[in-house]
FIPA-812076 format. One record per residue (C-alpha): x, y, z; residue in one letter; residue number from 1. Coordinates in pm, 1 decimal, padded with zeros to 6 digits. Layout:
[[X, Y, Z], A, NUM]
...
***
This chain:
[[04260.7, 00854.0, 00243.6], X, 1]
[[03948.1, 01066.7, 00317.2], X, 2]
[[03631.3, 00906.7, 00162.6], X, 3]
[[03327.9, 01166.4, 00191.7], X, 4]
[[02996.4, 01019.5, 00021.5], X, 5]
[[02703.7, 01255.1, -00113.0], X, 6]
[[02423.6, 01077.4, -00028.0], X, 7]
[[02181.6, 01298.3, -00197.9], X, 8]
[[02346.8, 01263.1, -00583.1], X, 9]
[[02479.9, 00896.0, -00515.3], X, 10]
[[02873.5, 00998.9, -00571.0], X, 11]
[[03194.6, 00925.7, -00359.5], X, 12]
[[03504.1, 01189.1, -00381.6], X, 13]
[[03812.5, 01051.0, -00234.7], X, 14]
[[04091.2, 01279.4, -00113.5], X, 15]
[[04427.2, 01190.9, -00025.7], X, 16]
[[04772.0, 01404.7, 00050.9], X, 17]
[[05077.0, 01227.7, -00080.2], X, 18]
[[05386.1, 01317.3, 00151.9], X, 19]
[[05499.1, 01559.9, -00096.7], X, 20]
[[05210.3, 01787.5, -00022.3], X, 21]
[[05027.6, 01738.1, -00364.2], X, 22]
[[04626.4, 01669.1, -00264.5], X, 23]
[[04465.7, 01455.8, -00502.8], X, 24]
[[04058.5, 01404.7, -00552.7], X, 25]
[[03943.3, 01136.2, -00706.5], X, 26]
[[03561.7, 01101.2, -00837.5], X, 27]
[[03501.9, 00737.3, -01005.3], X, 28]
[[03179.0, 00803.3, -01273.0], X, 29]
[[03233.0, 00402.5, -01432.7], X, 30]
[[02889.4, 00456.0, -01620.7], X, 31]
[[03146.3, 00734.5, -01843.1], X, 32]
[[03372.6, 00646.2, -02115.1], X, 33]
[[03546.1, 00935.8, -02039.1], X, 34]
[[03799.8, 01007.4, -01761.1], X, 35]
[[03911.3, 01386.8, -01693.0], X, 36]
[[04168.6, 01525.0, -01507.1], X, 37]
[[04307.0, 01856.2, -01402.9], X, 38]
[[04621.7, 01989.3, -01230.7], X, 39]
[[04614.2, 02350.4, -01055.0], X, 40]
[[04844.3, 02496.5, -00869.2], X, 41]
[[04753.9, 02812.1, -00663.3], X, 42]
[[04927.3, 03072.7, -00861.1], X, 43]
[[04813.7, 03325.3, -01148.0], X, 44]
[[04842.4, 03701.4, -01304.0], X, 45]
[[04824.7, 03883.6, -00947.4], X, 46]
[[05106.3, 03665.8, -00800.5], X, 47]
[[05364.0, 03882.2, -00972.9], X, 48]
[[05568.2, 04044.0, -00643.0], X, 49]
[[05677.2, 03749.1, -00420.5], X, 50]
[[05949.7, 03592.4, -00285.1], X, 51]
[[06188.3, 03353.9, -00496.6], X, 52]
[[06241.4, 02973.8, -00314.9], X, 53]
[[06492.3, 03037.3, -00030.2], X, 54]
[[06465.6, 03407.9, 00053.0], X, 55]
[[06286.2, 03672.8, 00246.3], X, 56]
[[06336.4, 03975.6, -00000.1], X, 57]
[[05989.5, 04029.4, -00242.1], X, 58]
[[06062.9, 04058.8, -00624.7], X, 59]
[[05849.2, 04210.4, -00933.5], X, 60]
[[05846.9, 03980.3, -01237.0], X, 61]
[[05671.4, 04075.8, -01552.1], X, 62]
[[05325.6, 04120.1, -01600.0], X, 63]
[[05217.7, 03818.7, -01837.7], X, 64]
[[05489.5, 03526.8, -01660.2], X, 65]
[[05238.3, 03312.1, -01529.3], X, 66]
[[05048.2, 03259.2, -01848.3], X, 67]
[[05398.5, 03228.2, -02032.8], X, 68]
[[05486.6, 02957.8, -01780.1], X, 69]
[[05205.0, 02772.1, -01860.1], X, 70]
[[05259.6, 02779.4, -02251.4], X, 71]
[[05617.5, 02663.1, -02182.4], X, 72]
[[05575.7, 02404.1, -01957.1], X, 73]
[[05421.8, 02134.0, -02268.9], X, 74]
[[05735.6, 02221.3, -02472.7], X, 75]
[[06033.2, 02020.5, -02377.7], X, 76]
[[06419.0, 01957.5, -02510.6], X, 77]
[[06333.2, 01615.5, -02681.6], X, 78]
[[05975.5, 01649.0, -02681.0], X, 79]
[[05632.0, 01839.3, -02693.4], X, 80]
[[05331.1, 01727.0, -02444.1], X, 81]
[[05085.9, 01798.8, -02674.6], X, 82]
[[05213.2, 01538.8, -02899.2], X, 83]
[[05263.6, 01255.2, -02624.6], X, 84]
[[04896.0, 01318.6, -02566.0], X, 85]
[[04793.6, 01303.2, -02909.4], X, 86]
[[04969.1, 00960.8, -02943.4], X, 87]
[[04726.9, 00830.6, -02684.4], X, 88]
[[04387.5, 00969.4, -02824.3], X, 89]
[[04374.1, 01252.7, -02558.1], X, 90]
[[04299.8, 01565.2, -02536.7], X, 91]
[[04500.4, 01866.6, -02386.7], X, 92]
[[04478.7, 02213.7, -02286.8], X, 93]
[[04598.5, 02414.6, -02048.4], X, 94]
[[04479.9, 02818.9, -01905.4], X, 95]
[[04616.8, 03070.6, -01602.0], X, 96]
[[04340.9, 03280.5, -01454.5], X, 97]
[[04425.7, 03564.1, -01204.2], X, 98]
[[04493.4, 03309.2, -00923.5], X, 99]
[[04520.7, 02970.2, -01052.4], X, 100]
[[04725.5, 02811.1, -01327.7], X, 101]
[[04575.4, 02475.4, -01459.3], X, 102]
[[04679.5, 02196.3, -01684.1], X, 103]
[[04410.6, 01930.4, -01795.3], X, 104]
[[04319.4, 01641.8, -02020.3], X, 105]
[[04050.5, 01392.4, -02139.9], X, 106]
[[04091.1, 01062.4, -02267.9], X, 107]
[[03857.1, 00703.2, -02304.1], X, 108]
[[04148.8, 00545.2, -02266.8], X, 109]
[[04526.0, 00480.9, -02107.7], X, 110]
[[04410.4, 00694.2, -01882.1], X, 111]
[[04749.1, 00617.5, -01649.1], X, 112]
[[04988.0, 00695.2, -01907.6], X, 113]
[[04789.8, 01063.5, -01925.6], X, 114]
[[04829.2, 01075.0, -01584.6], X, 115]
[[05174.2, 00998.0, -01625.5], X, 116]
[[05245.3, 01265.5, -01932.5], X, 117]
[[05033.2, 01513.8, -01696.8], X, 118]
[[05234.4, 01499.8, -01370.5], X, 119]
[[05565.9, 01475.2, -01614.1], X, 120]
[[05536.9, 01772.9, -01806.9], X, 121]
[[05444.5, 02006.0, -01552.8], X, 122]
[[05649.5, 01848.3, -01247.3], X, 123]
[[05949.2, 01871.7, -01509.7], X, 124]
[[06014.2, 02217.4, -01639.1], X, 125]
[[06265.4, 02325.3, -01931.8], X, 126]
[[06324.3, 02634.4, -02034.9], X, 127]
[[06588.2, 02811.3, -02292.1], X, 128]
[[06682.5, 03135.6, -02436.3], X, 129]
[[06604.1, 02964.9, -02783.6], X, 130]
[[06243.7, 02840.5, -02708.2], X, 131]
[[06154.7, 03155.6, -02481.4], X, 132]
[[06269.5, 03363.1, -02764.4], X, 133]
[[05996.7, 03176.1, -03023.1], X, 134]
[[05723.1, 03182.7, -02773.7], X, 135]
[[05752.1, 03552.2, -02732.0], X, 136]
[[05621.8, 03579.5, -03082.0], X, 137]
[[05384.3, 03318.3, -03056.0], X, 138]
[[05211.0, 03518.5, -02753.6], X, 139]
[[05289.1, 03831.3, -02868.2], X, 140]
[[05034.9, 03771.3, -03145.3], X, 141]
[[04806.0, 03599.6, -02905.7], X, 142]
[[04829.3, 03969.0, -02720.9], X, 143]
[[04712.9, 04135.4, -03039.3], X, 144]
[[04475.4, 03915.9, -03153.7], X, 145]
[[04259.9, 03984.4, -02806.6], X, 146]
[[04357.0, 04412.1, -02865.5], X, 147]
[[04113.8, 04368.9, -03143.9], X, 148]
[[03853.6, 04215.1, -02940.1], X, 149]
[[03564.8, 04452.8, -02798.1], X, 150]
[[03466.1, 04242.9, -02605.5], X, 151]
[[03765.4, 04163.8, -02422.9], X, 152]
[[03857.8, 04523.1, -02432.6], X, 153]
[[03553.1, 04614.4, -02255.4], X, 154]
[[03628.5, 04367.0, -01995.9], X, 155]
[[03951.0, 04461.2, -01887.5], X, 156]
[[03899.6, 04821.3, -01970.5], X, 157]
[[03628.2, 04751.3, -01668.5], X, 158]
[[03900.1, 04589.8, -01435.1], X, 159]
[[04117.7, 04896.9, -01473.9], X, 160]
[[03822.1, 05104.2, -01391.3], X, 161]
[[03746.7, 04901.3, -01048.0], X, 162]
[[04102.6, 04826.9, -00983.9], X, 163]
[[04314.7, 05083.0, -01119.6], X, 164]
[[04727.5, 05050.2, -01096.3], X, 165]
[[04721.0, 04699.9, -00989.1], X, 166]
[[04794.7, 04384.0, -01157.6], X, 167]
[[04427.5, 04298.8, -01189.3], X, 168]
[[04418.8, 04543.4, -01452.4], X, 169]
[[04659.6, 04414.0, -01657.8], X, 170]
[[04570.1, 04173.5, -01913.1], X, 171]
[[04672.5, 03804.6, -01786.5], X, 172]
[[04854.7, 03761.7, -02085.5], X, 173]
[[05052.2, 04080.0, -01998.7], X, 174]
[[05211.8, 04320.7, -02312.4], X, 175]
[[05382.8, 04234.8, -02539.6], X, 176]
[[05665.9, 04524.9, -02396.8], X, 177]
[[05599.3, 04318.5, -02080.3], X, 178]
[[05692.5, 03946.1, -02196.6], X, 179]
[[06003.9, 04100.3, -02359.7], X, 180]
[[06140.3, 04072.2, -02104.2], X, 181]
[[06110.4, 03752.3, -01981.3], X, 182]
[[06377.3, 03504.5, -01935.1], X, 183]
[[06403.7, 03166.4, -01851.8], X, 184]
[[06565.6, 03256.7, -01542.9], X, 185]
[[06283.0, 03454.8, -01424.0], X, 186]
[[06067.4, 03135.8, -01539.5], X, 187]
[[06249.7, 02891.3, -01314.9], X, 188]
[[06223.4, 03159.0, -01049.4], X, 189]
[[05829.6, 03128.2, -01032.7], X, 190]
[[05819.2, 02773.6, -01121.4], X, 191]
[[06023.0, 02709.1, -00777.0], X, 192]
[[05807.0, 02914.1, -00573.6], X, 193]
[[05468.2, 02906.7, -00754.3], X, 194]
[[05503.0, 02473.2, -00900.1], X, 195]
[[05541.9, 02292.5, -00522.8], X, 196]
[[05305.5, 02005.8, -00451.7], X, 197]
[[05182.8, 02129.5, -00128.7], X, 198]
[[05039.0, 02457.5, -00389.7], X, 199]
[[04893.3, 02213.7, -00623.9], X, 200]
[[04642.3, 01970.8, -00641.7], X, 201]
[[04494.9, 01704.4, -00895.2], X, 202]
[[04126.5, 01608.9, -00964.9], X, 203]
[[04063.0, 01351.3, -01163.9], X, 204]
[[03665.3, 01242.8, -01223.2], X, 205]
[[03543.2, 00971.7, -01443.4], X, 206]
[[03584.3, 00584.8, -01545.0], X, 207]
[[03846.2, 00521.3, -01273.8], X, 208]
[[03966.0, 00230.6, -01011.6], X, 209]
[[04042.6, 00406.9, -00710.1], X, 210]
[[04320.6, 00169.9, -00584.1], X, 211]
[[04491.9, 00157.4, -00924.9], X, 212]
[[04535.6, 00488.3, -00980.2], X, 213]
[[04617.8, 00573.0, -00617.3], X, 214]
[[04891.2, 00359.7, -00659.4], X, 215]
[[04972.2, 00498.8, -00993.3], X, 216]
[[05036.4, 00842.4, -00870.1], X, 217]
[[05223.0, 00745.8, -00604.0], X, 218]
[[05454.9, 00545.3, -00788.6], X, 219]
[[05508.9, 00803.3, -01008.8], X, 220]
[[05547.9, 01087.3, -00714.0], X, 221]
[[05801.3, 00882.1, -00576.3], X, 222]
[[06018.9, 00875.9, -00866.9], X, 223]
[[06068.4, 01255.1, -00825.9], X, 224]
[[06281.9, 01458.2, -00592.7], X, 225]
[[06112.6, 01767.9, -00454.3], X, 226]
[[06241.6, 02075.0, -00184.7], X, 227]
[[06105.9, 02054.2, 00086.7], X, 228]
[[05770.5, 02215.0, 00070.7], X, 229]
[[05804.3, 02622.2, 00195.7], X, 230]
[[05599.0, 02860.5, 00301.8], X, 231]
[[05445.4, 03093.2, -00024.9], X, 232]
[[05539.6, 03518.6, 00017.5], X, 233]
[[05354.5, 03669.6, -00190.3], X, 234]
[[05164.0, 04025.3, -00188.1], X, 235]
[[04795.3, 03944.2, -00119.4], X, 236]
[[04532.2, 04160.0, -00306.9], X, 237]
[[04411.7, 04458.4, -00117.0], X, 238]
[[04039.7, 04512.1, -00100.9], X, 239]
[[04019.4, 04799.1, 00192.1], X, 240]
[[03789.0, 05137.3, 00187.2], X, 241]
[[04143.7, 05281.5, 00238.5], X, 242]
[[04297.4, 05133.0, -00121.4], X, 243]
[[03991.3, 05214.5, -00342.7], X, 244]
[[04051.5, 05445.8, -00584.7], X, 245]
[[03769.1, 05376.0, -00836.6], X, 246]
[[03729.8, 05542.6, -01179.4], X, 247]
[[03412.7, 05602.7, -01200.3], X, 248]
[[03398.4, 05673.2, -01631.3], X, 249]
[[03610.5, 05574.0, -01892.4], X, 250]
[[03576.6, 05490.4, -02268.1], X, 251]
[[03783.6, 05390.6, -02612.7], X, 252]
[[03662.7, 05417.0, -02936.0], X, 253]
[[03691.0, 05055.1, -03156.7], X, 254]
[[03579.3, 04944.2, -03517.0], X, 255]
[[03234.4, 04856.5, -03349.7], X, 256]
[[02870.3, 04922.3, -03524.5], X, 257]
[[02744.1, 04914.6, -03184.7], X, 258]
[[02834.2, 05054.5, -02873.5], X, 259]
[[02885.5, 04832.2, -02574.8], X, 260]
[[02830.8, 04964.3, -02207.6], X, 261]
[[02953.7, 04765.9, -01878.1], X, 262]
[[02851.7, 04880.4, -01555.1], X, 263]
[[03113.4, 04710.2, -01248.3], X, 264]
[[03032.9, 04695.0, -00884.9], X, 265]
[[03378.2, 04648.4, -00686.9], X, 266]
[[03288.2, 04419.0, -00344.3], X, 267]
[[03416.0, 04655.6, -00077.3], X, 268]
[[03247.3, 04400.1, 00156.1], X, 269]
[[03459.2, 04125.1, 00361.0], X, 270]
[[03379.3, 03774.9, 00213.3], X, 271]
[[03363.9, 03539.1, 00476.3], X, 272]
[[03528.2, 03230.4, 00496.2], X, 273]
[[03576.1, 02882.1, 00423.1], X, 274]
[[03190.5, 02722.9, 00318.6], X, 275]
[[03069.8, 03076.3, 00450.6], X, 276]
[[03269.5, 03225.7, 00139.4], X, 277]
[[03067.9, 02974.6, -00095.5], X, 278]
[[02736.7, 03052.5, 00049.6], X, 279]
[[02807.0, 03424.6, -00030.4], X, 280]
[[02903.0, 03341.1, -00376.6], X, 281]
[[02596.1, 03141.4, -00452.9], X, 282]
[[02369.5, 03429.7, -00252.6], X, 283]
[[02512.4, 03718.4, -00502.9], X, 284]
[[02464.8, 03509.5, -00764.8], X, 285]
[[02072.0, 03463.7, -00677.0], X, 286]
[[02093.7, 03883.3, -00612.0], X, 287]
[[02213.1, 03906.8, -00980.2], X, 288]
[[01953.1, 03671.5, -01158.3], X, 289]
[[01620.9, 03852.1, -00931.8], X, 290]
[[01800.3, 04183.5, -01086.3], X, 291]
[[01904.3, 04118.5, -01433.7], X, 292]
[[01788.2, 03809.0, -01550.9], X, 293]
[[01567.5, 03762.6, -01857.1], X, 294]
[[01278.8, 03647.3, -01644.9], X, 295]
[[01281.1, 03992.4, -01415.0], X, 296]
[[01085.9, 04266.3, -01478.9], X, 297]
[[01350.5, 04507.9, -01486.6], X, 298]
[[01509.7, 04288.5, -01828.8], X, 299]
[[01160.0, 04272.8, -01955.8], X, 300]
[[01072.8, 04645.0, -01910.7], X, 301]
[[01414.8, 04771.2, -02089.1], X, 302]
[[01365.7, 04502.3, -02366.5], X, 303]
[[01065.8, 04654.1, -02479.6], X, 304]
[[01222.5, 04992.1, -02444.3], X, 305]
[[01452.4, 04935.0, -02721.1], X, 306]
[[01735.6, 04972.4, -02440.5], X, 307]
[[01864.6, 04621.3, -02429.2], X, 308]
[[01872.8, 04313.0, -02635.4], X, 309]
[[01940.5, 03910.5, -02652.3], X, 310]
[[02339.4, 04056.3, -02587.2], X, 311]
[[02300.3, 04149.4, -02239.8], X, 312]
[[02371.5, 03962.9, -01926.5], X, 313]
[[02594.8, 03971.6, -01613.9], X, 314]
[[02863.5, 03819.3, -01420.9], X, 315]
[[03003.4, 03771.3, -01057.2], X, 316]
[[03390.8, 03655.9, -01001.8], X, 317]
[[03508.9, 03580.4, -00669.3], X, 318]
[[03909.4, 03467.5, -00641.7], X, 319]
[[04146.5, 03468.1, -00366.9], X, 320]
[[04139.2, 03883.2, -00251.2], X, 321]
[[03867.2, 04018.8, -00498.3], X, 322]
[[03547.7, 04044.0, -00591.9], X, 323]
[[03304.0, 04230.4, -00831.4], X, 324]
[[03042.0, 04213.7, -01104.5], X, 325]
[[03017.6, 04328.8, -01399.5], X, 326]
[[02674.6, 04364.3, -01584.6], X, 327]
[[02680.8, 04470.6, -01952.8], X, 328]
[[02514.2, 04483.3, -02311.8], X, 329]
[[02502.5, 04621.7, -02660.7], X, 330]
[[02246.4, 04909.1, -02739.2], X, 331]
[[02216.9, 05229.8, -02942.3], X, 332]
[[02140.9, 05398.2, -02594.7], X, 333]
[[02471.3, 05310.1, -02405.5], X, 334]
[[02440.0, 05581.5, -02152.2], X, 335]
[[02053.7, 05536.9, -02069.3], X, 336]
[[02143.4, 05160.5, -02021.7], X, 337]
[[02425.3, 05172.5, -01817.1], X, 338]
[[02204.7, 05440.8, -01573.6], X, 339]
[[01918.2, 05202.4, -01566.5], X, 340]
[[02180.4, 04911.6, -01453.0], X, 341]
[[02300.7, 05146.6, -01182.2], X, 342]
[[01936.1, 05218.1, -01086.6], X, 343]
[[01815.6, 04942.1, -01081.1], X, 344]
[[02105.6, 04790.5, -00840.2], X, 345]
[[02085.3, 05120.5, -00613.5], X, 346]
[[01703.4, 05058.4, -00553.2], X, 347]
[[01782.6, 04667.9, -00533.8], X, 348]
[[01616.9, 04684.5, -00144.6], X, 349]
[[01283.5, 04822.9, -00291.6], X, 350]
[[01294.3, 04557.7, -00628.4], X, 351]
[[01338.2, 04269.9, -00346.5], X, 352]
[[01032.0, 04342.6, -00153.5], X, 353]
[[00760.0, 04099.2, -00210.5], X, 354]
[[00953.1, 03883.9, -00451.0], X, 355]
[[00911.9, 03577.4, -00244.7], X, 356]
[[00775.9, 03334.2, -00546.8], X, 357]
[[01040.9, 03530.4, -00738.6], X, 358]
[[01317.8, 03454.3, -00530.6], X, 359]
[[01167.7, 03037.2, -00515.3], X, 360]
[[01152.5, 03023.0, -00871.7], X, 361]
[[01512.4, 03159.2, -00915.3], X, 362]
[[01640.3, 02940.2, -00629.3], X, 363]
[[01504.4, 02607.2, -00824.1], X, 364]
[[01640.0, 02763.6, -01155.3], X, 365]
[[02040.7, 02782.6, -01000.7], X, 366]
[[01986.3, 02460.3, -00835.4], X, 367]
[[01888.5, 02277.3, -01179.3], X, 368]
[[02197.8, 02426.9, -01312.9], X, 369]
[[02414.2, 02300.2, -01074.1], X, 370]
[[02229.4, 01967.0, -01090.9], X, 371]
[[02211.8, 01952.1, -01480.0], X, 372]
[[02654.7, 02051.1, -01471.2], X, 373]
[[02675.8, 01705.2, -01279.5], X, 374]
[[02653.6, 01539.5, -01590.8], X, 375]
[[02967.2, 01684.1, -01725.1], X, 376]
[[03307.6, 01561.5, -01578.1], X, 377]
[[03484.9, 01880.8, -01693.0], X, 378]
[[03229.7, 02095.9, -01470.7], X, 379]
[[03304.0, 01888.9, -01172.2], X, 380]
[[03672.9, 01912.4, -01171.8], X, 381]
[[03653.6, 02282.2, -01318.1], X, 382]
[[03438.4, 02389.5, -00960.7], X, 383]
[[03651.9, 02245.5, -00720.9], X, 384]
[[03825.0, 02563.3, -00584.7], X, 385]
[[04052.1, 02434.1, -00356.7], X, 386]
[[04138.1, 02573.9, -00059.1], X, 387]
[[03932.5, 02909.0, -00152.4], X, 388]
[[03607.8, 02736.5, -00014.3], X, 389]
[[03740.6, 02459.2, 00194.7], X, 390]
[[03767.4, 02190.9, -00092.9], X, 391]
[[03386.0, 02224.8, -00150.7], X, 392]
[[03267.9, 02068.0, -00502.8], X, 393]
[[02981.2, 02097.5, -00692.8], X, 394]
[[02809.5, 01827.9, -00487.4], X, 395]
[[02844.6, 02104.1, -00184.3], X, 396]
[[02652.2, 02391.0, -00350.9], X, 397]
[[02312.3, 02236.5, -00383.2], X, 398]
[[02246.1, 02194.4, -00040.1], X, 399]
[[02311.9, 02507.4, 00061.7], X, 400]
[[02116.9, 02704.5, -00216.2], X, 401]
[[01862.6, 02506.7, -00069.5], X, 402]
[[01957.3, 02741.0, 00281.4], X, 403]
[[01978.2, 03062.4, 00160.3], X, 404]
[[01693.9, 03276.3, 00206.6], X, 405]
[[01535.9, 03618.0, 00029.7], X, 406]
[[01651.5, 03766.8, 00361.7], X, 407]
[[02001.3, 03649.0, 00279.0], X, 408]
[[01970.3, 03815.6, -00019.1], X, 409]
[[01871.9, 04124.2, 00102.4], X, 410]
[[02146.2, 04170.8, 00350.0], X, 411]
[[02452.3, 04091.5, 00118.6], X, 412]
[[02265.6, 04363.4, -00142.2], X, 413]
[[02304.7, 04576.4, 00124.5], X, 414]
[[02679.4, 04487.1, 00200.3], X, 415]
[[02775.0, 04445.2, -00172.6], X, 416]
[[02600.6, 04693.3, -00355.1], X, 417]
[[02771.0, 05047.7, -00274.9], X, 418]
[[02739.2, 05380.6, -00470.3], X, 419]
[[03122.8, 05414.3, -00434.4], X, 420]
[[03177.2, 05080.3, -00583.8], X, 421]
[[03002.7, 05138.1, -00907.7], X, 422]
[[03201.6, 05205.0, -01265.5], X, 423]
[[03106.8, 05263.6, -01615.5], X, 424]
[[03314.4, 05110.1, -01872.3], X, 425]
[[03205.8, 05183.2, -02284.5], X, 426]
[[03312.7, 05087.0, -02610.2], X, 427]
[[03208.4, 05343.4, -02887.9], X, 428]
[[03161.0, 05346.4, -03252.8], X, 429]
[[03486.1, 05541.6, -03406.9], X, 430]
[[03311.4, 05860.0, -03610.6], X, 431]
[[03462.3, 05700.4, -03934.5], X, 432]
[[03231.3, 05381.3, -03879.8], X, 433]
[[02944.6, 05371.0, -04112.2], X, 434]
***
């Protein structure tokens, strides 16, 4: 077992890998009631052309699977996991991203037999033609119920600006023509690539004895037969000059009273790796609050315009093989918005000059946030990235915010920011709408 201590916050994370390949974290917090865990396995909506367990040849499954997976895995023959939770005061959720699937609880107490209904119900899939058939319905209103959202509509409306014909643009939860057809064959076919230990990995932070529940989950690990552990195939996510082919305007017209603009900046830049990768992350992040933030200039200056209000703000998502942000608001001036969002980021070089006390008040502001998250257990399991940053946690990020400088920021601006890179994404009033 790996014990790494952070010093600087008073906390202890210890790592082990069980011979089975699953990596476990464990945080102990015993001034909590609470204990949280969370299983993720390295798999989401982009995975969706791979290889099946035990051959070479790459196959297309639905758009939508992964999610569907996920919603399937809590309902078994005999049983549902919800309900096994339930009958030990827990609570229980479960959500797929674009690259990650994860499955998560929180409890005060029998925290073991959680532990126990966690690694069950997802280590143990069952699927049928009966309960695939109901779920389709279930999620096929799920589908519809975020078509009427203009909010999510303007998101992913973005994503098939900046990413256009690939499964990045799809909705995670796919179509509903899309999950038709979906059978539990197919299922079992990404479980048994996507589901092996050696892609997974449980964090569990909170009222815990490190010993006990070591031994716990390896008791229970051992109870299982697994394959042995292969190597993944799967198409990795493009992000070359060569395979950009932005759209640089699009709109739909929704039951809105307001319109809603989104401006997107792709990353055509390589991300570096490992802690480098994180330091990136956190430096873009510092690029977008000296930018857009409601204590710059530029936020003031349009808020008193009329051009923005309390709706706006941005966002930066980095995943394995993609990157971009996406900066948006409601206004009665959509298109004089979205081209002060663009100018402002195109004369981001001249904006940075002389912000020095700027740039140290914003640094102090991201490193309370980060410090201020510590207090919740589901924001330190929910960070922890895995492998995408070299198993850094929030405990990590501080001290290298602490690192970055204004010239840092002012060479990834340059890198990141890119007149080819930029989109416009809007959601108008229909005429009809009073």
């Amino acid at each position: 077992m790996r014990v790494k201590e952070y010093e600087q916050f008073g906390e202890t994370l210890y790592t082990l890998v069980l011979p089975n390949g699953l990596k476990v974290n464990m945080l102990p917090r015993p001034n909590f009631h609470k204990t949280y865990g969370i299983l993720t396995t390295n798999y989401g909506s982009l995975d969706s052309t791979f290889a099946p367990l035990d051959k070479d040849e790459l196959c297309k499954v639905p758009d939508g699977i992964a999610h569907f997976l996920e919603h399937k895995l809590f309902e078994k023959k005999n049983y549902d996991a919800f309900d096994l939770f339930g009958k030990y005061g827990a609570d229980a959720n479960a959500y797929t991203s674009f690259t990650r699937t994860s499955y998560l609880f929180s409890a005060t107490k029998n925290v073991k037999e959680c532990l126990d209904i966690l690694l069950d119900f997802v280590q143990t899939p069952y699927f049928s033609d009966e309960t695939v058939a109901k779920e389709k319905g279930i999620i096929g209103q799920e589908i519809k119920m975020y078509d009427d959202d203009p909010n999510w509509r303007l998101f992913f409306g973005m994503l098939g600006n900046l990413y256009p014909n690939t499964p990045l643009s799809v909705d995670i939860a796919g179509s509903v023509e899309s999950i038709a057809q979906i059978t539990p064959e197919l299922l079992y076919t990404c479980y048994n690539a996507f589901y092996q230990p050696s892609n997974m990995n449980l964090f569990i932070v909170g009222r815990l004895d490190v010993e006990e529940l070591t031994s716990w989950i390896e008791k229970n690990q051992s109870l299982k037969d697994f394959p042995s552990a292969q190597k993944i195939q799967r198409v990795q996510f493009e992000n070359t000059l060569e395979s950009v082919d932005i759209i640089p305007y699009r709109m739909i017209e929704l039951d809105v009273q307001r319109p809603k603009t989104m401006v997107g900046i792709r990353g055509l830049d390589v991300v570096p790796e490992g802690r480098d990768g994180l330091k990136y992350k956190l430096t873009i992040d510092l690029l977008l609050y000296l930018l857009y933030s409601e204590s710059s200039k530029n936020y003031l200056e349009l808020y008193k315009r009329g051009i923005l209000d309390d709706s706006f703000g941005y966002e930066f998502q980095i995943e394995r093989g993609f990157h971009f942000a996406v900066i948006s608001g409601d206004t009665k001036n959509p298109q004089e918005l979205s081209n002060e969002i663009i100018g402002i980021a195109e004369n981001a070089q001249n904006i940075l000059v002389n912000q020095q006390s700027e740039f140290q008040l914003a640094q102090r502001e991201l490193i309370g946030r980060y410090i201020t998250s510590m207090n919740s257990l589901e924001s330190i399991a929910n960070q922890y990235a895995g492998d995408l940053f070299e198993d850094a946690t929030i405990f990590d990020v501080v001290p290298i915010i602490e690192k970055i400088t204004l010239d840092d920021i002012k060479k990834v601006a340059q890198d990141f920011i890119r007149s080819e890179a930029v989109s416009v994404y809007q959601v108008l009033p229909k005429e009809d709408v009073k």
